[in-house]
C-alpha positions, 0 to 999 in steps of 0.5 A: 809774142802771142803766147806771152799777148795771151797770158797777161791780155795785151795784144802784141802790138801793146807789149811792144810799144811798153817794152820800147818805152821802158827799155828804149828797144824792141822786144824782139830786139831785147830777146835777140840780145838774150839769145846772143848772151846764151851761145857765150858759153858754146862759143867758149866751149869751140861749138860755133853752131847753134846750140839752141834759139837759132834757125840755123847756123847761117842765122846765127853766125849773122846775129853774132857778127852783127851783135858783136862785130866778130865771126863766132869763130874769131871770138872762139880764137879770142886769147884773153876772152875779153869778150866773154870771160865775164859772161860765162863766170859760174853763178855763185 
């Protein structure tokens, strides 16, 4: 947030309240969401510790369980990858 405050001259408080009246969350939340959507590869590859933007493993298995609903390694066990088949689909 301060390096980003920085760059475009606002302060931190600024950003955050544009952010909430445009997109109706949290910068902080937004970003936490975004860091979610990234370990959906790592979990389908079974790596069910934090590849990267995570403290540690206890923080990300709690922002995975509270995000999802489920455990990383009860959504690596998923059988259909419902969850996130479509997440992890090759760019084009």
């Amino acid at each position: 947030m301060k390096e980003l405050s920085e760059k475009v001259i606002w302060s931190e408080r600024q950003i955050n309240r544009y952010f909430n009246q445009q997109y109706g969350i949290s910068l902080k939340s937004y970003c936490g969401i975004l860091r979610f959507r990234a370990s959906f590869t790592h979990i389908k590859e079974g790596k069910l510790f934090p590849e990267q933007n995570f403290s540690d493993q206890s923080h990300f298995i709690k922002e995975i369980k509270r995000l999802s609903g489920f455990l990383p390694k009860e959504l690596s066990q998923n059988k259909n990858d419902r969850f996130i088949q479509f997440s992890v689909l090759p760019g084009k």
